[in-house]
C-alpha positions in Angstrom: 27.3 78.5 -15.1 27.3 77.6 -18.9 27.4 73.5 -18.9 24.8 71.7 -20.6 25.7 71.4 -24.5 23.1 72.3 -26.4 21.9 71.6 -30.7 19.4 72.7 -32.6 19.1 71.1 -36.1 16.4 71.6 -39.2 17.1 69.6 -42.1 19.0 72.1 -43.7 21.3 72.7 -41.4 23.0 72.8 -37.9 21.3 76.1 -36.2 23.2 76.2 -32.8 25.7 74.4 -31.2 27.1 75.8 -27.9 27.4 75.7 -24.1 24.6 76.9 -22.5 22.8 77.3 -18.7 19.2 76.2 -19.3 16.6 75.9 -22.6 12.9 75.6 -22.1 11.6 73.5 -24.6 7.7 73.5 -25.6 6.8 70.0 -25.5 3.5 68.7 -26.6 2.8 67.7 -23.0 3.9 71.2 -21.8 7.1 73.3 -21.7 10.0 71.6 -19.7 13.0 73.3 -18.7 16.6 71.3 -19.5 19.6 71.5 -16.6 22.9 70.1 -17.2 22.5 66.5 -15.2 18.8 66.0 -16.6 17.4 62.9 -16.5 17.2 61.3 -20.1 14.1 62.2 -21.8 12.5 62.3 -25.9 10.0 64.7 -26.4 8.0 65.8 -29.7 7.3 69.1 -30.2 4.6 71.6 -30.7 4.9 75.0 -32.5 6.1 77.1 -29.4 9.7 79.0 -28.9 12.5 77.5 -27.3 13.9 79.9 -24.5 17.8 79.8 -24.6 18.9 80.8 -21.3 22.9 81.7 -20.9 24.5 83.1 -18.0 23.2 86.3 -18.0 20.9 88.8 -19.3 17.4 88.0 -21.1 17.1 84.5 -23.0 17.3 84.2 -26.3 14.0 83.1 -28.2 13.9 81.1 -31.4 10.2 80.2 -32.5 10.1 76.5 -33.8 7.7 74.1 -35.7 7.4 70.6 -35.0 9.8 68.2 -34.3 11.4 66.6 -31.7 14.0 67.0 -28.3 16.3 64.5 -26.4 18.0 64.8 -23.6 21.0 62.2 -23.2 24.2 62.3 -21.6 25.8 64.2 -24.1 22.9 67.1 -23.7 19.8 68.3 -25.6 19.2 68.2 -29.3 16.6 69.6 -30.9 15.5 68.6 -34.1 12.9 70.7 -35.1 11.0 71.1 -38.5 11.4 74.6 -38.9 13.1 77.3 -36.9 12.9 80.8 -37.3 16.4 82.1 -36.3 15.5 85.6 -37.8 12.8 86.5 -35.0 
């Protein structure tokens, strides 16, 4: 089930925006996994891939440089140095 909304931004530009299940996230304290529901949390990031997870098949892996998450009502953004959309 597809409900947690999901961004990833650079400061170029707005990378994803969408509905998803789950997205592991590499954290500098270790990778977390986001739900729909999840607690709010801020994160900064270390050079790692975020998993995007959807409701089926294999996740979809976008490698990512610095940065930062946070989980709030609204979902997860991801605002991340660099990301690499064409790995």
């Amino acid at each position: 089930m597809a409900d947690l909304h999901f961004e990833l931004v650079t400061p170029e530009r707005l990378i994803r925006s969408e509905e998803v299940r789950m997205v592991v996230v590499p954290g500098t304290e270790g990778d977390f996994g986001v739900l729909a529901g999840h607690a709010p949390y801020m994160s900064t990031l270390r050079n790692g891939e975020i998993a995007i997870y959807r409701d089926s098949g294999e996740p979809e892996r976008i490698p990512v440089e610095g940065g930062f998450a946070e989980v709030s009502e609204k979902g997860l953004t991801i605002l991340a140095e660099k990301a690499d959309i064409t790995a």
